[in-house]
C-alpha positions as CSV (number, residue, x, y, z in Angstrom):
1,X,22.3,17.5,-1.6
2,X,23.0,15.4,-5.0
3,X,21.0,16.3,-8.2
4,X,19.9,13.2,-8.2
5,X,18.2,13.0,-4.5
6,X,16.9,16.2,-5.6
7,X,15.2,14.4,-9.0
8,X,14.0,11.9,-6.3
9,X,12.6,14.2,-3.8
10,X,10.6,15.4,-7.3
11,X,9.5,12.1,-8.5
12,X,8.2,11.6,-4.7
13,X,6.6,14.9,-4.2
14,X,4.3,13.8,-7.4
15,X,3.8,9.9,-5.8
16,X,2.8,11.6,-2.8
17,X,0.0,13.9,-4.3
18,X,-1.0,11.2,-6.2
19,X,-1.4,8.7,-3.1
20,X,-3.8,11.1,-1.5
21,X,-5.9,11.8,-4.5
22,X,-5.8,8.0,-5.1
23,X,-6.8,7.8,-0.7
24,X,-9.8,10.3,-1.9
25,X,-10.8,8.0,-3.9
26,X,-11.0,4.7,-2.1
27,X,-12.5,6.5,1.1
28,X,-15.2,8.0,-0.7
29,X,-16.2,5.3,-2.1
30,X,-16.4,3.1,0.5
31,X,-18.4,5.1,2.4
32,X,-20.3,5.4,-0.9
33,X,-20.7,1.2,-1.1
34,X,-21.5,1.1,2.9
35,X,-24.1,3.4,3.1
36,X,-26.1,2.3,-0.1
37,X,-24.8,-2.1,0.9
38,X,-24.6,-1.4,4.6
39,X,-22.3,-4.4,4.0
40,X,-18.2,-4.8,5.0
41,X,-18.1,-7.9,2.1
42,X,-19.1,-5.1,-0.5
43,X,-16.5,-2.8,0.5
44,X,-14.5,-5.8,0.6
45,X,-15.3,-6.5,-3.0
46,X,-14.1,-3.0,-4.5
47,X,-10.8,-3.4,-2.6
48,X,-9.9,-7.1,-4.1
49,X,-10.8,-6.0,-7.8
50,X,-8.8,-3.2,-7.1
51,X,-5.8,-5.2,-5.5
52,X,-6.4,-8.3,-8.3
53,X,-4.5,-6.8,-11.3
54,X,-1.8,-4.9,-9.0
55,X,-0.9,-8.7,-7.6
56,X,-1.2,-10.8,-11.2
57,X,0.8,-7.8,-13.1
58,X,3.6,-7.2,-10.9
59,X,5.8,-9.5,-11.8
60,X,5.3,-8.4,-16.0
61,X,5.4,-5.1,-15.1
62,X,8.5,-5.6,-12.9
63,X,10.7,-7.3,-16.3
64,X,9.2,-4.6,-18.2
65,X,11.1,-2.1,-16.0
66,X,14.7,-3.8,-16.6
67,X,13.6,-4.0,-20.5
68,X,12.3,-0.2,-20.9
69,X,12.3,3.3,-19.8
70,X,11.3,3.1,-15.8
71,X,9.6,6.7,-16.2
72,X,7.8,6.3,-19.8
73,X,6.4,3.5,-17.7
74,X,5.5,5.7,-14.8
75,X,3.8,8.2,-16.6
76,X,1.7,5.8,-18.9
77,X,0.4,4.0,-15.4
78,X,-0.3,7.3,-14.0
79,X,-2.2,8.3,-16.8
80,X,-3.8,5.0,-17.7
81,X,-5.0,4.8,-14.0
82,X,-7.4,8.1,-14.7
83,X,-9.7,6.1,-17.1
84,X,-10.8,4.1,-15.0
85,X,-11.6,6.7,-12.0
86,X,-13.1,8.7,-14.9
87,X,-15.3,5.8,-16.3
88,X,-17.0,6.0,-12.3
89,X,-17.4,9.7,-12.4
90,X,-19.1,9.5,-16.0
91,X,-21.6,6.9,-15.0
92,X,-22.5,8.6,-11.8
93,X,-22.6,12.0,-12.9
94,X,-25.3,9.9,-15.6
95,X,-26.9,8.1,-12.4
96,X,-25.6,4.3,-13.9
97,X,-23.7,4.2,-11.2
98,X,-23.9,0.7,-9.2
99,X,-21.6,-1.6,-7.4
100,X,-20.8,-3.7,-10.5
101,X,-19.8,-0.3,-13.0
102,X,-17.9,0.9,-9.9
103,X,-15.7,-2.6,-9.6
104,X,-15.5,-2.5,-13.5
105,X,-13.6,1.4,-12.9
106,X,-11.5,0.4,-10.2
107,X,-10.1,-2.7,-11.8
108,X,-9.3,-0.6,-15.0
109,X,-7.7,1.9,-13.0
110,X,-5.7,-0.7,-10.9
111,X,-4.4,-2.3,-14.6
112,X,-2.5,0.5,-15.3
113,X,-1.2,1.4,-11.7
114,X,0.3,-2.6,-11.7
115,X,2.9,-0.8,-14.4
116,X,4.0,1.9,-11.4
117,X,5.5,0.1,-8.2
118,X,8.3,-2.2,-9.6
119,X,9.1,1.1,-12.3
120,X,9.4,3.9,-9.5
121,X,11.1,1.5,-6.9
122,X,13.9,0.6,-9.6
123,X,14.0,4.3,-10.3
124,X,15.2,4.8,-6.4
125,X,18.2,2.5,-6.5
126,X,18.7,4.3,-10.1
127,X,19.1,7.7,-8.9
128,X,20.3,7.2,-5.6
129,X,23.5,5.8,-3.6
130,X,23.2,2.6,-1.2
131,X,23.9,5.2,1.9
132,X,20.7,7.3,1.1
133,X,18.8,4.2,0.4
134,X,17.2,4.3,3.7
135,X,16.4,7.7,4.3
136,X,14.2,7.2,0.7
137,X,12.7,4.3,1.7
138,X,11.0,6.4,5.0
139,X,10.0,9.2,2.6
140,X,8.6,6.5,0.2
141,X,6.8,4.4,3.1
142,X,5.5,8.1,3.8
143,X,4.4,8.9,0.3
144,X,2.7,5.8,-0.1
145,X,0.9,5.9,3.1
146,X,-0.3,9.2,2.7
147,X,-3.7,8.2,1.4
148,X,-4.3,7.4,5.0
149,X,-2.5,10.6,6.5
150,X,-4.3,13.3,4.8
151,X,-6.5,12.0,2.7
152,X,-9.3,10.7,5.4
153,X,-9.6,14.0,6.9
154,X,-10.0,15.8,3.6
155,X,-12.6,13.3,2.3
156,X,-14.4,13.6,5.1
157,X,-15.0,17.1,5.4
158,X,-15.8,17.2,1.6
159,X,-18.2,15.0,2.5
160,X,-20.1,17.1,4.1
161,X,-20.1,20.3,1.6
162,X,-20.5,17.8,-1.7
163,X,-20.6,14.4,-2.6
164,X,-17.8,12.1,-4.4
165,X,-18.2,13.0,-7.4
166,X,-16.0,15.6,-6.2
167,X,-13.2,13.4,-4.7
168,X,-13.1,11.7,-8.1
169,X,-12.4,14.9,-10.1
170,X,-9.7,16.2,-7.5
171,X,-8.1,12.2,-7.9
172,X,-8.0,12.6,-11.7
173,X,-6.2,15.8,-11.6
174,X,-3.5,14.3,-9.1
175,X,-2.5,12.0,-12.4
176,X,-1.2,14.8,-14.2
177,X,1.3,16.3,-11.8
178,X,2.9,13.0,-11.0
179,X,3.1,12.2,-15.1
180,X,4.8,15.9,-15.3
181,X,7.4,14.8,-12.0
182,X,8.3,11.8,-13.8
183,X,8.9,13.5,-17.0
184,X,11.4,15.9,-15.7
185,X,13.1,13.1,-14.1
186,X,13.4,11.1,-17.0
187,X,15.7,13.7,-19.1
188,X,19.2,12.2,-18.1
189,X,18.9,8.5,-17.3
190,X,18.6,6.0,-20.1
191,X,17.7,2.1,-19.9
192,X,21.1,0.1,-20.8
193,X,20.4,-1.7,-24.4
194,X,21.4,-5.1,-22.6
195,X,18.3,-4.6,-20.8
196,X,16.3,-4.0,-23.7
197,X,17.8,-7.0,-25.8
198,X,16.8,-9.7,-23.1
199,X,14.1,-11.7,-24.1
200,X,10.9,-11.2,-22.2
201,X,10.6,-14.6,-20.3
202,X,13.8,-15.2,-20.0
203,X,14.2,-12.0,-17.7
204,X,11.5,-13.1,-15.5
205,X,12.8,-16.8,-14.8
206,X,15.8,-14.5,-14.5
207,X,14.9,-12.5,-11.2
208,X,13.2,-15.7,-10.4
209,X,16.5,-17.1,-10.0
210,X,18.2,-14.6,-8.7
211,X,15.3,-14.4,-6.2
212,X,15.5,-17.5,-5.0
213,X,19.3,-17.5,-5.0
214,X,18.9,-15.3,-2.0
215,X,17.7,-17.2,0.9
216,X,17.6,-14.5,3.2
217,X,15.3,-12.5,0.6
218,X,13.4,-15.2,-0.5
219,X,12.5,-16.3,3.5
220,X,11.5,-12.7,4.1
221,X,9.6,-12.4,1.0
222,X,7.6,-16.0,2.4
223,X,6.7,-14.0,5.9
224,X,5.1,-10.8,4.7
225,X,2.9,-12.3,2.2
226,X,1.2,-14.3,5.6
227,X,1.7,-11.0,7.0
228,X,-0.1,-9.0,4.9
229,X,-2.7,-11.1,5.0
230,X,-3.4,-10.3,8.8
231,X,-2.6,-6.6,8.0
232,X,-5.4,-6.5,4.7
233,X,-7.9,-7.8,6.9
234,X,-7.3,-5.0,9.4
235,X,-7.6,-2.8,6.2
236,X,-10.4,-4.0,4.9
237,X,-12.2,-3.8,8.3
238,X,-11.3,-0.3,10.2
239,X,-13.8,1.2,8.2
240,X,-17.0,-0.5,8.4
241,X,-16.4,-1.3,12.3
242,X,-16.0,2.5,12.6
243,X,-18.7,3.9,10.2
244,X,-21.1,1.3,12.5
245,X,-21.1,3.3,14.7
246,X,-20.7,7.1,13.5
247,X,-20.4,8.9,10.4
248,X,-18.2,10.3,7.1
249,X,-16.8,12.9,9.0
250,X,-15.8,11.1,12.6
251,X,-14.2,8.4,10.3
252,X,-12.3,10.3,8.6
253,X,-11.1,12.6,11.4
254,X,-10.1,9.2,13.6
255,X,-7.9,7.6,10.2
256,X,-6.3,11.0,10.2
257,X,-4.9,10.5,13.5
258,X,-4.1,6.9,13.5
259,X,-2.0,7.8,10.0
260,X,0.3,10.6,11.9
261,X,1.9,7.9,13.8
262,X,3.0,6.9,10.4
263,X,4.3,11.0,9.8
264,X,6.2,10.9,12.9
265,X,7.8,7.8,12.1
266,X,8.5,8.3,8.4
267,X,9.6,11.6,9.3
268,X,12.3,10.6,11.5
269,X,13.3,7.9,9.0
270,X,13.2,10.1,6.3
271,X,15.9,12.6,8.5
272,X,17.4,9.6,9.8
273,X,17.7,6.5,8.7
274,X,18.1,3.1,10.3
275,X,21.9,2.0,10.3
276,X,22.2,-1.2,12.1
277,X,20.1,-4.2,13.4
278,X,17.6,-4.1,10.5
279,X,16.1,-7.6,11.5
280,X,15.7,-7.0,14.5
281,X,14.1,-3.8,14.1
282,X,11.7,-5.3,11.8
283,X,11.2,-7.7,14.0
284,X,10.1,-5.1,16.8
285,X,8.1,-2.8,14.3
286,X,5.8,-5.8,13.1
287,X,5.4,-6.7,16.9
288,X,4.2,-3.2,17.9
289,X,1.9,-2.9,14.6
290,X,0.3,-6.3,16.0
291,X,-0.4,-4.8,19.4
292,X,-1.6,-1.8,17.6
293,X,-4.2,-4.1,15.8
294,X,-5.2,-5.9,18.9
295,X,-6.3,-2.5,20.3
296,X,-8.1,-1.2,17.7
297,X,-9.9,-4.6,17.8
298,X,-10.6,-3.7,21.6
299,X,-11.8,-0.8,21.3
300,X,-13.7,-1.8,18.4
301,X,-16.6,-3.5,20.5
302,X,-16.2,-0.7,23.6
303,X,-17.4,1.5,20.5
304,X,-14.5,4.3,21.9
305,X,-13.1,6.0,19.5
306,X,-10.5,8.1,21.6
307,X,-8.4,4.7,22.0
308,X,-9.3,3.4,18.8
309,X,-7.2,6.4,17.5
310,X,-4.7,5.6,20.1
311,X,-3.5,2.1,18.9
312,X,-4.4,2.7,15.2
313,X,-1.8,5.8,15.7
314,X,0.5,3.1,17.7
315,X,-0.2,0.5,14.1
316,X,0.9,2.9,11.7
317,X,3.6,4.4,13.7
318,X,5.3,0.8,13.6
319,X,4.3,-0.1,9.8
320,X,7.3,3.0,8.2
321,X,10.1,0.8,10.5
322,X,9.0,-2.7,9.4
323,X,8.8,-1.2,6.0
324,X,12.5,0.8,5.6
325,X,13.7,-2.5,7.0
326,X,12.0,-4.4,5.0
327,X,12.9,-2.3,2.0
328,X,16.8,-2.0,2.9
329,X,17.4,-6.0,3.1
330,X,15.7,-6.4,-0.3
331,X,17.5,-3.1,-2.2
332,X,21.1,-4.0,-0.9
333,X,21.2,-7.7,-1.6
334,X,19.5,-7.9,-4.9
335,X,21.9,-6.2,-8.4
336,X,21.0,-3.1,-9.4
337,X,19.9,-4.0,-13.1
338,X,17.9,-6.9,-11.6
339,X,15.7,-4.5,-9.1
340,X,12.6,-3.8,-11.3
341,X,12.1,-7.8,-12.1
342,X,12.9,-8.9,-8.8
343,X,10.9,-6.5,-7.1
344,X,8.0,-7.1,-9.3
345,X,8.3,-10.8,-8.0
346,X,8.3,-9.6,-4.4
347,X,5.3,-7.9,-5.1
348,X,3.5,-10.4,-6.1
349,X,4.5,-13.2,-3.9
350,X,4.8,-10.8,-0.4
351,X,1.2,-9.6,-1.4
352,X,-0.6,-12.9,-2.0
353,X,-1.6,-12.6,1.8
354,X,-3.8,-9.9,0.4
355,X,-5.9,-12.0,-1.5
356,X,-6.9,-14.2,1.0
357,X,-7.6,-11.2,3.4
358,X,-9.6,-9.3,0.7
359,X,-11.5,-12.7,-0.1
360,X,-12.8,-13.3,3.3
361,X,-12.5,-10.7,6.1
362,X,-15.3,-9.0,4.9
363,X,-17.4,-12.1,4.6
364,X,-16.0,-13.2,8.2
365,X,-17.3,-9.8,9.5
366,X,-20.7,-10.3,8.6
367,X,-20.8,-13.7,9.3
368,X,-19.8,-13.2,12.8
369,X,-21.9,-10.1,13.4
370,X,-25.0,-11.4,11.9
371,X,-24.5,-14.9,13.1
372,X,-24.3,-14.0,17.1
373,X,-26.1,-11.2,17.0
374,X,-24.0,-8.4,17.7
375,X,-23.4,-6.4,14.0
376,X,-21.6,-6.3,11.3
377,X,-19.2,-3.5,13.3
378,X,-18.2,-5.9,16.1
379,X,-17.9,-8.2,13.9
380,X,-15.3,-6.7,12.3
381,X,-13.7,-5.6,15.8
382,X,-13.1,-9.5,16.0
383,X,-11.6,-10.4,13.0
384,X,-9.2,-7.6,13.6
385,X,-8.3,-8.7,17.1
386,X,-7.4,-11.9,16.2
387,X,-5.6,-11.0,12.7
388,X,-3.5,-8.9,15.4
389,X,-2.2,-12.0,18.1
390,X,-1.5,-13.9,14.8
391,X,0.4,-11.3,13.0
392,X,2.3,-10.6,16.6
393,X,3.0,-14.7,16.5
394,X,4.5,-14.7,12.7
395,X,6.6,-11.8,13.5
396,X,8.8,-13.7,16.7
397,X,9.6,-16.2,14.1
398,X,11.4,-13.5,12.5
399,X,14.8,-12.9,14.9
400,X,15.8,-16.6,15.1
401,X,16.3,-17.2,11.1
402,X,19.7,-16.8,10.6
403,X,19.2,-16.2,6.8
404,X,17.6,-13.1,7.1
405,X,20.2,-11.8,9.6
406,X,22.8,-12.5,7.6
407,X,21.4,-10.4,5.0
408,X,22.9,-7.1,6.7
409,X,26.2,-8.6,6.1
């Protein structure tokens, strides 16, 4: 093993505590929102303010990794990002708290985390050589999707000894160990002056062009931001059509075990890799996560949560595969000193899905449950089953477009 993939397996040790103190966090308080709204569009509303800076910021934050230090960068999001966690924990610990002062935290919090994703993911192809690119994409799909692994399960059985206050205390203390990682990591690799010297706008129209340049990319790019607009509305809705029907403790038990699809998946990527056929295996991953959906839909209105567990294990199982694909086409077609720009782009244009999702599933949910009469859990079940055909529909029109094919050449 390199130095360097050791320096990685470091910087992704700390991204991975901080993803489940940051999973903490959201789970707690969206329980927190349901019980006191008993409404999905509520929960709905702390996840968009939360999502809103991540999407507008991207693409500054990704020229201001090409023009500065990727770590300094990393560490002052990490750190930025406990204000606004703290701010919550102040005003309930002072009984202020409300759904308003709780957005206001979580968008603070989400300002500084914008400066993260295009910094650490340019820090990747820094350290690391093109074959060990996808094995660190499955550990990184891993890291950041360990908010739904472990930190359900955890929540939940806090839960029931205390309240979140304490989840927000554990979250804040994650910050500082990931600032630390990135701190060793940053002794040895410097940002190249011609970086530095490029003006500010001119990098972003930049990676714009280089962006666009790259058909395959750019087609790719256009697909996942209409699917993740299918997959934030399953997001948005798992948890309200669950928690109508049981409690803290079931819910979190039941995201635990849809998540460890997404261990024994990442797992084997992380060990393995994917060598050939990424298309198509994106293809087939986004296909599966789709049926996956469909089921948990299903199962939704049956009210049983043994298979609800099932297919969400069978939907997160699929998302490490679409992602390391995903992730491999981008990193190897794209020049190195472009990667924090461009990616910051990609961020922002692959996530716009997001917004609608965030903007209306929840509103859909209740809506539909209040409108026919069967609640707002069914209701939710609904959305999610047809956000599931529709994401399974987008994702056959993948395979036949020879531009993105031709990007494993």
């Amino acid at each position: 093993m390199n130095s360097n993939f050791k320096k990685f397996l470091l910087l992704w040790a700390g991204e991975l505590i901080s993803s489940v103190g940051g999973g903490l966090t959201s789970f707690g308080l969206g329980v927190y929102i349901f019980q006191k709204t008993g409404s999905a569009a509520g929960m709905a509303m702390v996840t968009f303010l939360g999502f809103l800076p991540t999407l507008f910021l991207s693409v500054p934050a990704g020229a201001l990794a090409d023009r500065y230090d990727r770590r300094v960068l990393m560490m002052i999001g990490d750190g930025g990002s406990a204000l606004g966690i703290l701010f919550i924990l102040v005003t309930m610990m002072r009984g202020e708290s409300s759904l308003g002062v709780i957005c206001i935290g979580v968008f603070i919090s989400a300002v500084f985390s914008a400066l993260l994703e295009p910094a650490f993911r340019a820090t990747i192809t820094d350290l690391l050589t093109k074959e060990e690119y996808s094995k660190a994409s499955g550990l990184v799909s891993l890291a950041g999707n360990a908010r739904y692994l472990l930190s359900p399960m955890i929540a939940g059985f806090l839960l029931t000894i205390s309240d979140v206050k304490l989840l927000l205390m554990i979250d804040i203390g994650t910050f500082f160990l990931t600032a630390a990682g990135a701190a060793v990591v940053k002794r040895g690799i410097e940002t190249t002056d011609s970086e530095k010297s490029e003006p500010f706008f001119q990098s972003i129209s930049e990676g714009w062009k280089i962006l666009v340049g790259k058909r395959g990319v750019f087609a790719l790019v256009m697909v996942f931001s209409i699917i993740t607009m299918f997959m934030g509305m399953f997001q948005i809705l798992a948890e309200p059509m669950v928690l109508a029907f049981s409690d803290a403790k079931i819910l979190g038990v039941t995201e635990t075990i849809c998540a460890c699809g997404m261990l024994v998946s990442g797992l084997y990527l992380g060990i393995k890799g994917i060598k050939k056929h990424y298309a198509l295996f994106l293809s087939i991953g986004l296909m599966v996560a789709s049926m996956g959906m469909f089921g948990f839909g299903v199962f939704g209105i049956v009210e049983n949560i043994l298979f609800i567990g099932g297919f969400g294990f069978l939907f997160f199982a699929a998302l490490p595969v679409a992602n390391n694909c995903l992730d491999y086409l981008v990193r190897t077609n794209i020049p190195g000193q472009a990667q924090g720009r461009v990616w910051g782009l990609i961020g922002f244009l692959s996530q716009l899905g997001f917004v609608v999702a965030y903007g209306i599933s929840g509103v859909l949910a209740d809506a539909i449950g209040k409108g026919v009469g069967i609640g707002v859990g069914h209701g939710a079940a609904w959305v999610v089953m047809v956000a599931g055909v529709m994401m399974g529909t987008i994702a056959l029109f993948i395979m036949p477009m020879k531009s993105i094919r031709e990007l494993e050449g």
